[in-house]
C-alpha positions as CSV (number, residue, x, y, z in Angstrom):
1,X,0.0,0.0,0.0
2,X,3.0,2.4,0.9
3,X,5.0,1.7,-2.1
4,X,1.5,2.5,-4.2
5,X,1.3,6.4,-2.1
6,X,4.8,7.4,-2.7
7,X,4.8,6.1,-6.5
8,X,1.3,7.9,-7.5
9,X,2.6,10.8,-5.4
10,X,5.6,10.5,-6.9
11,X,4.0,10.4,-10.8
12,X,1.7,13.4,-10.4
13,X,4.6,15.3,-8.2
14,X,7.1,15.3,-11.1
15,X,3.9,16.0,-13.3
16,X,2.9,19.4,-11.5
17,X,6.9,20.0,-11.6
18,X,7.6,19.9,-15.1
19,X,4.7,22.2,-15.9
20,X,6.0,25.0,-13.6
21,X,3.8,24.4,-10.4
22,X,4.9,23.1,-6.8
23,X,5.3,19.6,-6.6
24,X,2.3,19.5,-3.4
25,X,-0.3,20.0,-5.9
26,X,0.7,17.2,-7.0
27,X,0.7,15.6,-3.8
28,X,-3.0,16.4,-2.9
29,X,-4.0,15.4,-6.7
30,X,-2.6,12.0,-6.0
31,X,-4.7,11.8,-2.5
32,X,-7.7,13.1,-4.9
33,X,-6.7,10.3,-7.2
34,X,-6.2,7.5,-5.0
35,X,-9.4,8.2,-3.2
36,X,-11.3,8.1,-6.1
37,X,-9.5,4.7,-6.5
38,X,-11.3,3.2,-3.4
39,X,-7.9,3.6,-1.5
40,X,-8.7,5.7,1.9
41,X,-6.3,6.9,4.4
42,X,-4.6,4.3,7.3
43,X,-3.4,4.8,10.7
44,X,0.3,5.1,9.4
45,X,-0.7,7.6,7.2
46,X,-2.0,9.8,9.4
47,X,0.4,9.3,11.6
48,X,3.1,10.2,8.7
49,X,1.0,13.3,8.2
50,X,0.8,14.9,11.7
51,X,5.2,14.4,12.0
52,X,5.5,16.2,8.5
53,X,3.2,19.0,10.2
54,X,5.2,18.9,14.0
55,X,8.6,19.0,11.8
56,X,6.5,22.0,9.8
57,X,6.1,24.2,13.4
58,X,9.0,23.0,14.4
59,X,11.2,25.3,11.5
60,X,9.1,27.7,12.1
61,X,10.3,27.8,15.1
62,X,13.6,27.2,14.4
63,X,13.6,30.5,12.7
64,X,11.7,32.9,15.3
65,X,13.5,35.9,15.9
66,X,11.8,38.6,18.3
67,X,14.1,41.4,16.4
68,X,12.1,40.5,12.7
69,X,8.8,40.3,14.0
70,X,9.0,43.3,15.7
71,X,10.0,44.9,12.2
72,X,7.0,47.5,11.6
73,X,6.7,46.6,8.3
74,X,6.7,43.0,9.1
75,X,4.3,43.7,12.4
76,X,2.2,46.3,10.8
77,X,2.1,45.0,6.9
78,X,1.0,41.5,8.2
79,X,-1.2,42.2,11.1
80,X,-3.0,44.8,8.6
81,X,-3.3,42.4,6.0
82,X,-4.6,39.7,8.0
83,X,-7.5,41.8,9.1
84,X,-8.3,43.2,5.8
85,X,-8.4,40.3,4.0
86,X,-10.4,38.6,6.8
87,X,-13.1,41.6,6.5
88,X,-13.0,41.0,2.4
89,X,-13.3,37.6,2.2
90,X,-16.4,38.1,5.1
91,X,-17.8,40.6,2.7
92,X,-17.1,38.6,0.1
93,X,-18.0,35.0,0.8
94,X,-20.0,33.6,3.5
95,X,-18.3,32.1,6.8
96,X,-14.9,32.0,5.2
97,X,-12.1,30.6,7.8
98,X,-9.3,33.1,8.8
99,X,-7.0,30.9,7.9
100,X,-7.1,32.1,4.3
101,X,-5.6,35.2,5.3
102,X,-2.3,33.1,5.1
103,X,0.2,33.0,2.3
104,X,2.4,29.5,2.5
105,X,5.6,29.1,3.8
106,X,6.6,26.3,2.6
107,X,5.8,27.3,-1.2
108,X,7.8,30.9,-1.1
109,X,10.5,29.6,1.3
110,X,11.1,27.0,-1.4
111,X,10.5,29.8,-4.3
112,X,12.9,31.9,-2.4
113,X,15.2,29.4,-2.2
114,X,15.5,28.4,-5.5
115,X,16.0,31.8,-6.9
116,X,18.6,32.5,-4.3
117,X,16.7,35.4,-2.5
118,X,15.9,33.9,0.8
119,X,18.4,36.5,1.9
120,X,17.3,39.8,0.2
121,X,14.8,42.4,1.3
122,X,11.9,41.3,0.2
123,X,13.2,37.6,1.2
124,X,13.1,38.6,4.3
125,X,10.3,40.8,4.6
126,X,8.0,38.0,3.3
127,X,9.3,35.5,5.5
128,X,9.2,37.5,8.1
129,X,5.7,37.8,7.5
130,X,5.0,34.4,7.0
131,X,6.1,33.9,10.8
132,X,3.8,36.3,11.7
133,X,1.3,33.8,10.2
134,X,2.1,30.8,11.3
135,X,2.0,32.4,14.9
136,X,-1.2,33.2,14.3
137,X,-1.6,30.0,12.6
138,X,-0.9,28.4,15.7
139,X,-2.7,30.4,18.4
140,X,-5.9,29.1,16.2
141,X,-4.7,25.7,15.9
142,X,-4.6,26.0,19.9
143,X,-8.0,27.4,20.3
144,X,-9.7,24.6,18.0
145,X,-7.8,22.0,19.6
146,X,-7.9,22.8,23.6
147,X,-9.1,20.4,25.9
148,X,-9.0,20.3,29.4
149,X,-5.9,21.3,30.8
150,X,-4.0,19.1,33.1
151,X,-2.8,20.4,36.5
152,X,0.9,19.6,35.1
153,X,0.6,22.4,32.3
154,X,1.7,25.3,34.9
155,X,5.6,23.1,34.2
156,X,5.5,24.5,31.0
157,X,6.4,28.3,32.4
158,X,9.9,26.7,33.1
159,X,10.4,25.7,29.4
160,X,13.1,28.5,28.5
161,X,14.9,27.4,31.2
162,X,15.7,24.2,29.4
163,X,17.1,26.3,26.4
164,X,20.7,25.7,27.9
165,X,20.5,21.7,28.3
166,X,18.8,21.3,24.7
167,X,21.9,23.6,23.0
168,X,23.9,21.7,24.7
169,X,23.1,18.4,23.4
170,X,22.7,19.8,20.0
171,X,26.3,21.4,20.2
172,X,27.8,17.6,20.2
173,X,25.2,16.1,17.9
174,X,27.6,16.2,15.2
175,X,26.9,17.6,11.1
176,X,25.0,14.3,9.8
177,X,22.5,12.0,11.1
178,X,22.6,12.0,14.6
179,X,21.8,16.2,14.2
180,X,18.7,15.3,12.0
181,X,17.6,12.7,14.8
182,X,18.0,14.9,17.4
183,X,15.8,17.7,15.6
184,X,13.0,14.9,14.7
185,X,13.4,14.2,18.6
186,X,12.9,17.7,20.2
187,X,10.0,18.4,18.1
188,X,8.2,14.9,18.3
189,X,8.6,15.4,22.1
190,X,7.6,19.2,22.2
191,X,4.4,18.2,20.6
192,X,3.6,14.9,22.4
193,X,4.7,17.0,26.0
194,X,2.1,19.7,25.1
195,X,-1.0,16.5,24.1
196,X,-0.3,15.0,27.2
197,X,-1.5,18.4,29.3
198,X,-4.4,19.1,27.0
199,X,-2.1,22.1,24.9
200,X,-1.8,21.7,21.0
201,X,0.9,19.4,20.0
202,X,1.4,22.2,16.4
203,X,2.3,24.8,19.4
204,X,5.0,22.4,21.4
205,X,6.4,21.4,18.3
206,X,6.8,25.6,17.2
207,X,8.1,26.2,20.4
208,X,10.5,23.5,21.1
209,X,12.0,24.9,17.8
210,X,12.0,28.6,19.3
211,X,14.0,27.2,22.1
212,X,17.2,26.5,19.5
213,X,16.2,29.6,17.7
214,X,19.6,31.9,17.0
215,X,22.0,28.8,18.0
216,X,24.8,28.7,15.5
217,X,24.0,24.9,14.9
218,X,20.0,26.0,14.8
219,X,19.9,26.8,11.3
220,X,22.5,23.8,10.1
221,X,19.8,21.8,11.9
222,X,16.8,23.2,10.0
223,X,18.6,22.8,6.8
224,X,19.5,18.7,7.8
225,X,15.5,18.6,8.4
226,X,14.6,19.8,5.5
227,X,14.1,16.9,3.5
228,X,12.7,14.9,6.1
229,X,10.5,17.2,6.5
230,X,9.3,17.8,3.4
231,X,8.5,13.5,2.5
232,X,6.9,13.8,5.9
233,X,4.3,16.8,5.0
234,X,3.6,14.5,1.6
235,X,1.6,12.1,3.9
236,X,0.0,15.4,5.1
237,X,-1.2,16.4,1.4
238,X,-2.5,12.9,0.8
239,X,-4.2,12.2,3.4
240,X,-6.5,15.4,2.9
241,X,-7.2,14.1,-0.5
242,X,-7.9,10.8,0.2
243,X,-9.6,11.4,3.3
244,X,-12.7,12.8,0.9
245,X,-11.8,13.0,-2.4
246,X,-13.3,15.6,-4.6
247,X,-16.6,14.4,-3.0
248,X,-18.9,17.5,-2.8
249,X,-17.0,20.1,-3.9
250,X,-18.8,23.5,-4.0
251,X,-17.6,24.7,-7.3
252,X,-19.4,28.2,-7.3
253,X,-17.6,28.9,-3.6
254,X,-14.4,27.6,-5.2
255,X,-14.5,30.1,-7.9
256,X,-15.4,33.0,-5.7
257,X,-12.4,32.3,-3.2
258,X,-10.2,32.1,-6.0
259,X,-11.1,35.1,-7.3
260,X,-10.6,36.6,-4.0
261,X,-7.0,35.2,-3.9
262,X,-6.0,37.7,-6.5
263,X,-6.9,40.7,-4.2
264,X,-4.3,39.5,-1.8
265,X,-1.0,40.6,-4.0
266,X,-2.7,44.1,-4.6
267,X,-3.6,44.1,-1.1
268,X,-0.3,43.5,0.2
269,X,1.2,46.2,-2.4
270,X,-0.8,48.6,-1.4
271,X,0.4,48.3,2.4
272,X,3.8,47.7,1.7
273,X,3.5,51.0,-0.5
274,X,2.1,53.1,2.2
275,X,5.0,51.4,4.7
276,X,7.2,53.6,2.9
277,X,9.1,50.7,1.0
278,X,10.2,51.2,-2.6
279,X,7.1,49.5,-5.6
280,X,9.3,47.2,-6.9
281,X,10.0,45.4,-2.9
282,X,6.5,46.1,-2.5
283,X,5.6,44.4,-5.9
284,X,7.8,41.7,-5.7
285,X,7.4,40.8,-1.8
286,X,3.0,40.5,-2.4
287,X,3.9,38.9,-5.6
288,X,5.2,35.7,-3.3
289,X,2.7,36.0,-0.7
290,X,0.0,36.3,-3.1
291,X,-1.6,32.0,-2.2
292,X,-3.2,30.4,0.0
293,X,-1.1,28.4,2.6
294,X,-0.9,24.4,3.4
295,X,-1.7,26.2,7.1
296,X,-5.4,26.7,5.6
297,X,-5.5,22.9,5.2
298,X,-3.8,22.1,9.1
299,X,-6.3,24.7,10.2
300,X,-9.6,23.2,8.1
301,X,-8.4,19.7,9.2
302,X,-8.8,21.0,13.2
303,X,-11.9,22.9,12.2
304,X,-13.6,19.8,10.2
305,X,-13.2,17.9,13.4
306,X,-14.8,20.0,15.8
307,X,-17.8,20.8,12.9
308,X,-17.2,24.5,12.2
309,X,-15.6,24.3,8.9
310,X,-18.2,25.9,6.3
311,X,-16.3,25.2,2.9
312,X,-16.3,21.4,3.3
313,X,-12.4,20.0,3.3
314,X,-12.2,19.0,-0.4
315,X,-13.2,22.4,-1.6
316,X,-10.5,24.3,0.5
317,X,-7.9,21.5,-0.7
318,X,-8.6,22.3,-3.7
319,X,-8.5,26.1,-3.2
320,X,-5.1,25.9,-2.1
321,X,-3.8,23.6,-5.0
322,X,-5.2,26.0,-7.5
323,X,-4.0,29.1,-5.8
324,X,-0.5,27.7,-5.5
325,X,-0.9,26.3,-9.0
326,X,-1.7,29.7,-10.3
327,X,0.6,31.6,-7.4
328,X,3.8,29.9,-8.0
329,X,4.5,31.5,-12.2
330,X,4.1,34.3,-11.1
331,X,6.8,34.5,-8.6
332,X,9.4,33.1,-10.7
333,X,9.1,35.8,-13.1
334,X,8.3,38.6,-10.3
335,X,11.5,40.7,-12.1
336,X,10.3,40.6,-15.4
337,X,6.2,41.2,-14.7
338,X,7.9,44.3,-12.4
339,X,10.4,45.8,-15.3
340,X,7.3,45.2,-17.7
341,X,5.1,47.3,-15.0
342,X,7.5,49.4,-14.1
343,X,6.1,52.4,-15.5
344,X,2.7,52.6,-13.7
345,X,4.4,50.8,-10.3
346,X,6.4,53.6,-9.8
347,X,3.9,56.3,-9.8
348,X,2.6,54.6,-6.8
349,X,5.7,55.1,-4.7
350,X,5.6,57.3,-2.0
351,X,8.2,60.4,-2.3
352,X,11.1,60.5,-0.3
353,X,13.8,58.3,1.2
354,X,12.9,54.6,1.8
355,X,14.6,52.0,3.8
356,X,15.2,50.3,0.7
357,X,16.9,52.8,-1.1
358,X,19.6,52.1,-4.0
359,X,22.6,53.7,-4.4
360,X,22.9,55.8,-7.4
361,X,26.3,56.8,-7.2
362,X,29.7,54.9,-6.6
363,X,31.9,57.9,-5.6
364,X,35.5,57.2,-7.7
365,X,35.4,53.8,-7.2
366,X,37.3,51.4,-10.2
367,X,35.7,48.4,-9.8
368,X,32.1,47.0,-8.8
369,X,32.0,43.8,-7.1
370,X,28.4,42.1,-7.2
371,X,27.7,39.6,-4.6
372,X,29.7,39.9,-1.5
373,X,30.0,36.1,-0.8
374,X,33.0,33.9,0.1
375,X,34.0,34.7,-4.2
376,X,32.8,38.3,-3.6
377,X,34.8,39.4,-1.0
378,X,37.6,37.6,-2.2
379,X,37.7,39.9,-5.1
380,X,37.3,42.8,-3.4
381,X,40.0,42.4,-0.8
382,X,42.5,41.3,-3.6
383,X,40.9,44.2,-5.9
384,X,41.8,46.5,-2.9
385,X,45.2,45.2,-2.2
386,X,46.7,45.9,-6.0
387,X,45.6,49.4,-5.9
388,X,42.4,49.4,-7.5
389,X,39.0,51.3,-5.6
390,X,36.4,48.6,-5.1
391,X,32.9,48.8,-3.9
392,X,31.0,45.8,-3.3
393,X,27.1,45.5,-3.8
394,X,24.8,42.8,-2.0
395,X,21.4,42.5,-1.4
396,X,21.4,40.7,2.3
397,X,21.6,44.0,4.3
398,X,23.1,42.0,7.1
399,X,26.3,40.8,4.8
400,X,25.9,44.7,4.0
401,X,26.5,45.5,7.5
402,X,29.2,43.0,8.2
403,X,31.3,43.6,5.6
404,X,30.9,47.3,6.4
405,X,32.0,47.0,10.1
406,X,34.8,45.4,9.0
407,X,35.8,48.9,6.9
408,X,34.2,48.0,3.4
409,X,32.8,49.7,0.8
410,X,29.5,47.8,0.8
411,X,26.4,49.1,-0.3
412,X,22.9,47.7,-0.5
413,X,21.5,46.5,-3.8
414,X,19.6,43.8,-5.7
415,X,21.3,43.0,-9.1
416,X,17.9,41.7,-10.6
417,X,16.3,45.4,-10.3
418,X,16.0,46.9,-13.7
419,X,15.9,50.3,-11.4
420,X,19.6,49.9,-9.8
421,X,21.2,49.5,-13.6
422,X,18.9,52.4,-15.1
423,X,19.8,55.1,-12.5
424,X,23.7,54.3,-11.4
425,X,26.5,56.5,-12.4
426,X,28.9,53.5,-14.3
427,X,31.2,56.5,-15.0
428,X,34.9,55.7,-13.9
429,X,34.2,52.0,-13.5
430,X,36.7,49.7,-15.3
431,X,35.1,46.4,-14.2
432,X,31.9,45.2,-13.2
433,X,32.4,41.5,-11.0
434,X,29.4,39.2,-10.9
435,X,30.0,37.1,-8.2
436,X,26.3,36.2,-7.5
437,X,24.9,32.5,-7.0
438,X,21.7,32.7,-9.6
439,X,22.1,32.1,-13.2
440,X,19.5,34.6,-13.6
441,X,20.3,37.5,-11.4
442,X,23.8,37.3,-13.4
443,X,22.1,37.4,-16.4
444,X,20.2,40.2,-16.4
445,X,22.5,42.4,-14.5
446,X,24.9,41.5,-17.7
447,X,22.3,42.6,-20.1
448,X,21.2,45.6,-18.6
449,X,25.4,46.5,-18.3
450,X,24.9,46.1,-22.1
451,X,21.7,48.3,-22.8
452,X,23.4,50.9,-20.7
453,X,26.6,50.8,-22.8
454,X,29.2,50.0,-20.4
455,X,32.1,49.4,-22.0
456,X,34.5,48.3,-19.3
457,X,35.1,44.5,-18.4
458,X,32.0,42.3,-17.0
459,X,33.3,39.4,-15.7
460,X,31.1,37.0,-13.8
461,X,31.5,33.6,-11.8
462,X,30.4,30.0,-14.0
463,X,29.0,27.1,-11.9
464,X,28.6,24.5,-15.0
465,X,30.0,24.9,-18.4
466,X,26.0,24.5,-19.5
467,X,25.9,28.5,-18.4
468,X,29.0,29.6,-20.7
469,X,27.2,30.5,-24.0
470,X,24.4,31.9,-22.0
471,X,26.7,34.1,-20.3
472,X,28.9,35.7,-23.2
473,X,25.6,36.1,-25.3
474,X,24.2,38.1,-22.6
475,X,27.6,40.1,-22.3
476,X,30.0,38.5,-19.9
477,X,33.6,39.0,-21.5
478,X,35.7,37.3,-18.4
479,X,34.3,33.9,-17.2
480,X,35.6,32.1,-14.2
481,X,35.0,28.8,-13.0
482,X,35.5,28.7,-9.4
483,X,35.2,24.5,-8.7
484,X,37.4,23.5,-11.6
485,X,40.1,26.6,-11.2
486,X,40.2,26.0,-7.2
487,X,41.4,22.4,-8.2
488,X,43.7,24.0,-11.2
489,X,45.0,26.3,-8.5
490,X,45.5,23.8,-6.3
491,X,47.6,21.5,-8.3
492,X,49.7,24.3,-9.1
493,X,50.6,24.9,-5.3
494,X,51.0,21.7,-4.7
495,X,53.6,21.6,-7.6
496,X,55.2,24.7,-6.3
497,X,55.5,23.2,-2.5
498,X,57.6,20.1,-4.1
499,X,59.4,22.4,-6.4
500,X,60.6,23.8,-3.2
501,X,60.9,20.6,-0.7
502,X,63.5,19.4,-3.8
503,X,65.6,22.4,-4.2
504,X,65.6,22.2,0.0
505,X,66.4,18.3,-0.3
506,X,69.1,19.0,-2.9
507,X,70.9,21.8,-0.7
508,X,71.1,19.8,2.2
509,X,72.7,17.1,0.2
């Protein structure tokens, strides 16, 4: 039976991934399918499904951090959106759930991911938000699902205190499976902990994670989980399709709740707008959070079993495949719609200064370094040790401000904004460095180098030989490939150290 879940899930997975959608609509179109098979869901299943949604909280957790919620933008953009979009879609629809005021985390984390921008501004403004979410998320899962509590609960105001134990075992839990282990450990045990006094597992499981939140080895950890995670929460997607199958689906309420999913990326423009925040962050940022969340789904699934879910379980199942479906395009190509949109966008921007702000001049500097990574600074400090004038550009503000602490010209700016390229002063630059991880983001910087004329040297970083031709057609005249000339360098020192060691070995003889 096992073998049958993972291979249909499986099929349809790779399915919905080759057409440009997230491999978990395939997941809950597999549970449709199977249902509709006469398979229905098993203890093991549902088992498998609630440690795929523990391990969920539990990142979440993992990644709490008091300074980014507390963000205004993060605290103000998200709390306002949640209660807008809770008074539209009660306006809108009758007896909608809250829960579809939530955008999902584990589709834009993974859409972040992939286009190397977990890091950026908008990254981390709409994860931040996400957070925000999820806490939400979980204060309702924890209404729905209270019980009685047990005398033995009031032990859980000492649970910071075991913050110093826990990081201590996960200091010596090594870099490979023992570290995945312990993570699966601390949040099976924060959520079974929290059902034994009559708490929600979801909230033991999010907040044995915040007790590791900001350890060095924390986010190693969530990384080593990931996967586990992630075959985990497929159990979670197929049972809610095969617990009902497409079995009296309200079609006319899933139309109109998809329709109101397209309000929310306006919505969240909008705010981000009046926040003060530049359109294209604002554009981009509600352009990932513009879906419905798998939390909609862990919510419904608590609601359905006390009664007081009104769209019926298959309906919203299906609600968040299609908005996810439709959700997921359109945040791959979030630079392109924007430069295509650019126009209008930007007469919505509030005057002034924002917090986002681009540089638009390089004050004498000889050489721009793009991407201050391990490559990127490398560059730079060399660059700066021959003579030259380097200033390095990233957009992770915090690499911004810790290459700046350490004396560095570093400014703040995102190489995939057609904006940056249109309004900086390229005059007195010899060389432009492209030391950025995307394909992409590499790519278009390069091309818009090449609209704007510049006629110094572009020379950018080559992960597979694949990315050559795509690279010198888009304007790249120095390639470097930093795997295969690491080991080229390499063998050259090696050769130079026994060159040595024999002319040593020949004096002394």
């Amino acid at each position: 039976m096992e073998a049958l879940w993972v291979g249909v899930a499986f099929a349809l997975g790779l399915v919905a991934s080759r057409q440009g959608v997230p491999p978990l609509v395939g997941y809950l179109g597999a549970g449709f399918l199977l249902h509709g098979l006469g398979f229905r869901e098993t203890a093991f299943l549902a088992q498998a499904a609630e440690i795929g949604v523990l391990l969920l909280l539990f990142s979440v957790g993992l990644k709490l951090r008091l300074r980014d919620l507390l963000d205004p933008r993060v605290l103000g953009v998200g709390g306002a959106h949640l209660l807008l979009f809770g008074l539209l879609a009660f306006l809108l629809v009758p007896n909608p759930p809250l829960a579809l005021a939530f955008s999902s985390t584990v589709l834009v984390a993974k859409l972040l991911e992939d286009k190397k921008e977990l890091t950026t501004y908008h990254g981390r403004l709409a994860i931040g938000i996400l957070i925000l979410q999820d806490l939400v998320a979980v204060g309702l899962l924890g209404l729905y699902g209270a019980k009685e509590l047990s005398p033995w609960a009031v032990f859980l105001l000492f649970l910071p205190l075991l913050r110093f134990g826990v990081s201590w075992l996960l200091e010596r839990s090594g870099h490979e499976e023992l570290l995945v282990l312990f993570g699966l450990g601390v949040a099976l045990l924060g959520g079974e902990g929290f059902r034994q006094v009559g708490l929600s597992p979801e909230l033991g499981a999010l907040l044995a994670g915040a007790l590791l939140s900001g350890h060095p080895k924390g986010a190693e950890m969530g990384r080593a989980l990931w996967s586990l995670k992630e075959a985990f929460l497929v159990a979670f997607f197929l049972e809610i399709g095969m617990r009902q199958g497409l079995k009296g689906v309200d079609l006319g309420l899933l139309g109109g709740l998809l329709l109101l999913s397209l309000l929310k990326t306006p919505l969240f423009l909008g705010l981000f707008l009046l926040s003060g925040l530049r359109a294209r962050t604002a554009f981009v940022a509600g352009l990932y959070l513009g879906n419905y969340s798998e939390f909609a789904l862990i919510v419904g699934l608590a609601l359905e079993r006390t009664g007081a879910l009104p769209t019926g379980l298959p309906t919203l199942a299906l609600l968040v495949a299609l908005s996810m479906a439709l959700s997921a395009p359109l945040a791959r190509f979030s630079h392109t719609l924007y430069k295509r949109l650019e126009p209008f966008l930007l007469r919505l921007e509030r005057p002034g200064r924002h917090p986002d702000q681009e540089p638009e001049r390089l004050d004498g500097a000889t050489a721009l370094v793009v991407g201050m990574g391990r490559t990127g600074g490398a560059v730079y400090r060399v660059l700066q040790a021959k003579g030259e004038r380097p200033v390095g550009l990233d957009a992770d503000p915090e690499k911004v401000e810790r290459h700046r602490a350490k004396g560095r010209r570093v400014l703040y700016g995102d190489a995939e904004d057609p904006e940056l390229w249109e309004r900086l002063d390229l005059s007195g630059l010899k060389a432009v460095v492209l030391a950025l991880p995307d394909l992409e983001a590499k790519l278009l910087a390069a091309r818009w180098l090449k609209e704007r004329g510049f006629s110094g040297l572009v020379a950018a970083t080559s992960f597979h030989l694949e990315e050559d031709p795509l690279l010198k057609a888009a304007g790249v005249d120095l390639l470097f490939h930093p795997f295969r000339e690491a080991g080229e360098r390499l063998a050259e020192r090696v050769l130079e150290a026994l060159a040595i060691m024999g002319e040593v070995s020949h004096g002394r003889s």
